[in-house]
C-alpha positions as CSV (number, residue, x, y, z in Angstrom):
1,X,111.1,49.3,-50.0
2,X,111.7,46.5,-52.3
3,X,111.5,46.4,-56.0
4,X,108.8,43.6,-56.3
5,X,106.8,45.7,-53.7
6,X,107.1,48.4,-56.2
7,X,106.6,46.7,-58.9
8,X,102.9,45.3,-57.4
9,X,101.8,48.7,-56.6
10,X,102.3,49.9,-60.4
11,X,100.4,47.0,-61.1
12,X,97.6,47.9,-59.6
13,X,97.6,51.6,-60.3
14,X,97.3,50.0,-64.3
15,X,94.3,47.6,-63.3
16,X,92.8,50.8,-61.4
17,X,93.2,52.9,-64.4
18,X,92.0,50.4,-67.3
19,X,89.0,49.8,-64.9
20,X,88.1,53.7,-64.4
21,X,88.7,54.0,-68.1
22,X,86.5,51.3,-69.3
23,X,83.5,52.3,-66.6
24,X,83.2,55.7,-68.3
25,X,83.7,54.3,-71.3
26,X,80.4,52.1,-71.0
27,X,78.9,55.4,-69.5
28,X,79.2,57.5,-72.4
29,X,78.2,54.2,-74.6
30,X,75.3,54.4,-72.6
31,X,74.3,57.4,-73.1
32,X,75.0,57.9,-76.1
33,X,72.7,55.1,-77.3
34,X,74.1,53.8,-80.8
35,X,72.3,52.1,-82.9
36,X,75.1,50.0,-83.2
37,X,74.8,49.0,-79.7
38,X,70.8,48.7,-79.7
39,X,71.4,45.8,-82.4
40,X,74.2,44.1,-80.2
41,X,71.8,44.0,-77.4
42,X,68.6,42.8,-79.6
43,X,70.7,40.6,-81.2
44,X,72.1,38.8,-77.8
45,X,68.5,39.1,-77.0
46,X,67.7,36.6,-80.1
47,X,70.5,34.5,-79.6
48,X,70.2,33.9,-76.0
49,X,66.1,34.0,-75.7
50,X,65.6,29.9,-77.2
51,X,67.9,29.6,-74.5
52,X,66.3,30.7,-71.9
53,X,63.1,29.3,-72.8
54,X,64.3,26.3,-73.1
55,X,66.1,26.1,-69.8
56,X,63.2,28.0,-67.9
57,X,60.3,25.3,-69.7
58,X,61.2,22.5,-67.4
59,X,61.5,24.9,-64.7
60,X,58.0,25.9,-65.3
61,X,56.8,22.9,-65.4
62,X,58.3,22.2,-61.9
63,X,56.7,25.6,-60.9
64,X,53.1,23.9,-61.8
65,X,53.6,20.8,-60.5
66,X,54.5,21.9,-57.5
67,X,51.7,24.2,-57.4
68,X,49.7,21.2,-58.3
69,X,50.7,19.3,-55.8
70,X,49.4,22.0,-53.0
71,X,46.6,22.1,-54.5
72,X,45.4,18.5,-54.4
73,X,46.4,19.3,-50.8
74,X,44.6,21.7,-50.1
75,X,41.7,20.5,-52.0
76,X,42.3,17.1,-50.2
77,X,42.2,19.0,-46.5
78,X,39.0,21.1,-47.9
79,X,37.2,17.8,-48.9
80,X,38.2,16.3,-45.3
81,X,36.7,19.3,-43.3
82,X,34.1,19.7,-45.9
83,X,32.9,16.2,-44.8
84,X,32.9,16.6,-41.2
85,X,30.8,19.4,-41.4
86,X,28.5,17.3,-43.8
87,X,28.4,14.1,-41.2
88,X,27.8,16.9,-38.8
89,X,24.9,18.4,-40.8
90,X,23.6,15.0,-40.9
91,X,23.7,14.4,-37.6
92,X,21.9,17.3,-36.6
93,X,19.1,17.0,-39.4
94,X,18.8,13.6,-38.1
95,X,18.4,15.1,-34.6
96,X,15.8,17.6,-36.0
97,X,13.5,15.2,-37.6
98,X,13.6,13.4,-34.7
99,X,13.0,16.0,-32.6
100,X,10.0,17.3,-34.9
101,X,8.6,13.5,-35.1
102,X,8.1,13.6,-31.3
103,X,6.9,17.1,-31.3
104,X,4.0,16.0,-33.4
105,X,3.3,12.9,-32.0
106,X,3.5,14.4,-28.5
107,X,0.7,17.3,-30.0
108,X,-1.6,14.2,-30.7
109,X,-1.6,14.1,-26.9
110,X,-2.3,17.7,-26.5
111,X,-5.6,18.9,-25.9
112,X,-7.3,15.3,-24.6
113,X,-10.6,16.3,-22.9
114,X,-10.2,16.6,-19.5
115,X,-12.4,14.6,-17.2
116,X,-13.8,15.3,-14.1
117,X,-12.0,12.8,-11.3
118,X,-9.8,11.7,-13.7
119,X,-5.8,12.6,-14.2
120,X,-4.0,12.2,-17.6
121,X,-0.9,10.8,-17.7
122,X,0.7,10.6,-21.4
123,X,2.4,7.6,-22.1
124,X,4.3,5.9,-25.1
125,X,3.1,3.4,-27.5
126,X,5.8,0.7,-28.2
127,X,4.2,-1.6,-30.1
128,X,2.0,-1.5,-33.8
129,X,-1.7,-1.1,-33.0
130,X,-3.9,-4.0,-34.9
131,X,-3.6,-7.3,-36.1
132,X,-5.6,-10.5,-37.9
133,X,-7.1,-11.6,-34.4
134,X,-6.9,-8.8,-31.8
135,X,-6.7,-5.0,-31.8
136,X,-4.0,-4.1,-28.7
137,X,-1.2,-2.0,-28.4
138,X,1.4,-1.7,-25.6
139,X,1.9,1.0,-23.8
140,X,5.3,2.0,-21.7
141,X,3.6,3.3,-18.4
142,X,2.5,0.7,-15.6
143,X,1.7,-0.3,-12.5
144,X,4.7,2.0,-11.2
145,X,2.3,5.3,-12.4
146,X,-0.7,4.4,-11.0
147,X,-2.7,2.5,-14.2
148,X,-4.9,-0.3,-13.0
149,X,-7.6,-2.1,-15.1
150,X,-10.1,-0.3,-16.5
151,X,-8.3,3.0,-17.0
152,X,-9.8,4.7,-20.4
153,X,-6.7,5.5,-22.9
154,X,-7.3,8.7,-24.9
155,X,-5.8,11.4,-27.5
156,X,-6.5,14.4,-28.3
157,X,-9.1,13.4,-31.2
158,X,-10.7,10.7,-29.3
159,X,-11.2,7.6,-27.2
160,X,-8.5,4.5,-28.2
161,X,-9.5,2.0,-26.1
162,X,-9.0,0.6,-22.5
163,X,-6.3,-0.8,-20.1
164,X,-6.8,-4.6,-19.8
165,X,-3.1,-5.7,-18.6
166,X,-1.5,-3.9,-16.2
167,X,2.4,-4.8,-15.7
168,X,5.1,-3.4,-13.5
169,X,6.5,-0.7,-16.4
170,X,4.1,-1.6,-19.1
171,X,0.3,-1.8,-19.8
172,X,-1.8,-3.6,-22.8
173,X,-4.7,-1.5,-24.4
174,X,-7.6,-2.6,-25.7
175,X,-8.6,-0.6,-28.6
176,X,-12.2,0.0,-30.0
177,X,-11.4,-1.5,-33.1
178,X,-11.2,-4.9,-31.3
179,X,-14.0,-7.4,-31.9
180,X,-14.1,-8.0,-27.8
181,X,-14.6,-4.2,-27.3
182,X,-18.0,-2.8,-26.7
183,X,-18.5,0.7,-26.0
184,X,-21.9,2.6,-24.5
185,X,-22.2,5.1,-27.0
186,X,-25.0,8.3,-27.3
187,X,-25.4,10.1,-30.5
188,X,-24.6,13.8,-30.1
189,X,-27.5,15.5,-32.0
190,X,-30.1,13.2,-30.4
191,X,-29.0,11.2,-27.0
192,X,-30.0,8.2,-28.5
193,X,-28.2,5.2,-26.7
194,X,-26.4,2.5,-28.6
195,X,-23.4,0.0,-28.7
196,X,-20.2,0.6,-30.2
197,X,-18.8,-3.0,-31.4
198,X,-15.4,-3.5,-33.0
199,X,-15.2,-5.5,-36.1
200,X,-10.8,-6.2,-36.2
201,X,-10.7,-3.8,-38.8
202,X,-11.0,0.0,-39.9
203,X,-14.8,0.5,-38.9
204,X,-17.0,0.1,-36.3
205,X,-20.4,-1.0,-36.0
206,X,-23.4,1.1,-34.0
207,X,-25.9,-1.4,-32.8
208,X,-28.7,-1.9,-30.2
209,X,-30.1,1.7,-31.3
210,X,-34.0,2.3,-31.1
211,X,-36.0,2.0,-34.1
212,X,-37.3,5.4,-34.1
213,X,-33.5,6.8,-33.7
214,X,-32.5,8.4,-36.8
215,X,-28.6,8.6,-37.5
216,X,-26.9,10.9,-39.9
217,X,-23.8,11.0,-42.1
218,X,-21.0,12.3,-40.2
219,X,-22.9,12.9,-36.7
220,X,-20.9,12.1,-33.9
221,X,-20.8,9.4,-31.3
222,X,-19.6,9.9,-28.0
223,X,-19.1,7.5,-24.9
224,X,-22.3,7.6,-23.1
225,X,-20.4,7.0,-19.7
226,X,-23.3,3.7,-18.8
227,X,-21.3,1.6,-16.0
228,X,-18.7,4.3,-15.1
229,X,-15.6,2.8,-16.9
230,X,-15.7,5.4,-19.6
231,X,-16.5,9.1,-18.9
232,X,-19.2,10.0,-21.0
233,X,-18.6,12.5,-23.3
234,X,-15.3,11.1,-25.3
235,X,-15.4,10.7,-29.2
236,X,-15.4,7.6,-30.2
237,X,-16.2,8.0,-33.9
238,X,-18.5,9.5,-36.7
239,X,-21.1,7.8,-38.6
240,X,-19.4,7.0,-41.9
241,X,-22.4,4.9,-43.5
242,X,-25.5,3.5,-43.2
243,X,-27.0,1.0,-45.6
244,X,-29.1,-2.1,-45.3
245,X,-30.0,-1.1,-41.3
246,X,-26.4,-1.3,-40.9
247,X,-24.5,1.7,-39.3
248,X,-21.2,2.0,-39.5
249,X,-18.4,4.0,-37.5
250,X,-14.9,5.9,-38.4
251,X,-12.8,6.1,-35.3
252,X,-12.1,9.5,-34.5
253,X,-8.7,8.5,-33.9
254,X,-6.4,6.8,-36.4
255,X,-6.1,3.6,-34.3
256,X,-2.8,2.7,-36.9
257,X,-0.7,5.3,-36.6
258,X,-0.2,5.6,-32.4
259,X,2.5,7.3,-30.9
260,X,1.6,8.6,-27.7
261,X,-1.4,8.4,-25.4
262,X,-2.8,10.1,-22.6
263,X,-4.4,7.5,-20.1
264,X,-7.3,8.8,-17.0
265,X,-6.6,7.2,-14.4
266,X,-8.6,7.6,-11.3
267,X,-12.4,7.6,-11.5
268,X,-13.1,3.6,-10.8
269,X,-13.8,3.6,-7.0
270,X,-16.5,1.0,-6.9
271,X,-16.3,-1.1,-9.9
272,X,-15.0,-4.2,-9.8
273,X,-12.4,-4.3,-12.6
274,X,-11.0,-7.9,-11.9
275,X,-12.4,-9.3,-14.6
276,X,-12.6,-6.6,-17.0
277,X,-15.5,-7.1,-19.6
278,X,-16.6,-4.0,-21.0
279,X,-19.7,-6.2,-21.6
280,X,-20.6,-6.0,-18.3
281,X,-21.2,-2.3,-18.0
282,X,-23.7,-2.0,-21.0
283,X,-26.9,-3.5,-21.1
284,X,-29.4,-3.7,-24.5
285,X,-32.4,-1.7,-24.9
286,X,-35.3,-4.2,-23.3
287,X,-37.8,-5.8,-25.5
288,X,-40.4,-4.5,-23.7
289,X,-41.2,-1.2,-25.6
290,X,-42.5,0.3,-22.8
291,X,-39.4,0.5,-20.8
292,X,-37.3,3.3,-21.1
293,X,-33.4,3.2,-20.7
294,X,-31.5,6.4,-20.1
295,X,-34.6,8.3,-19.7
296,X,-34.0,11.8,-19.7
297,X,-33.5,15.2,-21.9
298,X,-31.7,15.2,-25.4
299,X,-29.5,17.9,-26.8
300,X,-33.0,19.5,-28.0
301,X,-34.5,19.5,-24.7
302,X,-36.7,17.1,-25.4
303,X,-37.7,13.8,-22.9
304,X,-36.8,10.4,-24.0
């Protein structure tokens, strides 16, 4: 062996032996806990903590921004699903009112008397009812279902009027409000026969009633079914006022708010309905006093 190798390994023995020697001699410091060393470390502590905090400050701040920055992230993605589930929302409220706007508007349909010889078929109003010179309203049912001239357009409250156009997919309605429409009416409590005339506005007029009938505040008035256009039986209105020998008439139905209509069709074999008058199927009360029309029983049983 040569002397330099010898020399190295006496070396390291030393560094082995300073190192042994120095690690127990922090172990028995340790233990021994000096007060001496308690102030060394409290003191390094003092010294070193401004340090520290001012090297770890802009590392905090790093640390928040950071942070920050995830959570305008996260935030941002929240907000972005928040509002798809509001458009969504939206959507489906939308959905639901329009779903609960046809529900009641198709229960205005639901319950129209039902005649005898006569089928209903509900159809949708298109257009608004009323006006300055006529009262019509279209309806989206035609020739295609079966409506002719003629055919009595109903709800569940009441009559609305009658079919005076028919085309392929759509039908004009003549409603009682009109000044053209005439209606053979009956009082309910007493039979007595009358005329039902539209004035273009929100009442009717009851004319052509004997002199001995005797209306009354809110009695009803139905079709009387004279020239077998019109079923008999259908409300037309209730007597809203009478003053000066005038009578006049609420519709039963609310002739401005129309959404859907039931329309009997069937029920006109024999009547000529080419040249639709309602006119045509009612006829006064004669002057002659001694002539009776409609003779027959009234609700009380009695003969008129």
């Amino acid at each position: 062996m040569r002397v330099s190798d010898k020399a190295r390994i006496r070396q390291r023995r030393i560094i082995h032996g300073v190192l042994i020697f120095l690690s127990f001699s922090l172990m028995f410091l340790g233990k021994a806990d000096l007060s001496a060393l308690r102030n060394i470390r409290m003191g390094s502590s003092d010294f070193l903590a401004p340090f520290i905090d001012f090297v770890s400050a802009p590392i905090r701040g790093i640390e928040t921004m950071v942070e920050g920055v995830r959570t305008v992230a996260s935030l941002r993605a929240e907000n972005v699903r928040l509002q798809g589930e509001n458009d969504l929302l939206k959507r489906w409220r939308r959905r639901a009112e329009i779903l609960e706007s046809e529900n009641r508007q198709l229960r205005s349909v639901t319950g129209a008397a039902a005649v005898k010889n006569r089928t209903q078929i509900t159809a949708r109003a298109v257009t608004a009812p009323g006006g300055g010179f006529a009262h019509t309203v279209l309806i989206a049912i035609g020739g295609e279902e079966g409506i002719v001239r003629g055919n009595p357009v109903v709800t569940a409250d009441g009559l609305v009027g009658i079919v005076i156009d028919v085309g392929r997919a759509y039908a004009r309605v003549l409603m009682i409000s009109d000044i053209n429409a005439r209606i053979p009416v009956i009082l309910s409590s007493s039979s007595w026969p009358g005329l039902s005339v539209g004035q273009n506005g929100q009442f009717l007029d009851l004319q052509f009633l004997p002199d001995e009938a005797t209306p009354k505040i809110g009695e009803l008035v139905l079709t009387s079914g004279h020239g077998g256009v019109l079923p008999n039986g259908l409300a037309v209105g209730r007597v809203d006022q009478i003053k000066d020998g005038k009578i006049r008439v609420r519709p039963a139905v609310d002739l401005r708010n129309l959404s859907y209509v039931s329309v009997l069709t069937g029920g006109l074999d024999g009547i000529d309905n080419s040249n639709l008058d309602l006119a045509d199927f009612y006829t006064p009360l004669p002057i002659d006093d001694t002539t009776r029309l409609l003779e027959g029983l009234n609700s009380s049983g009695q003969r008129r």
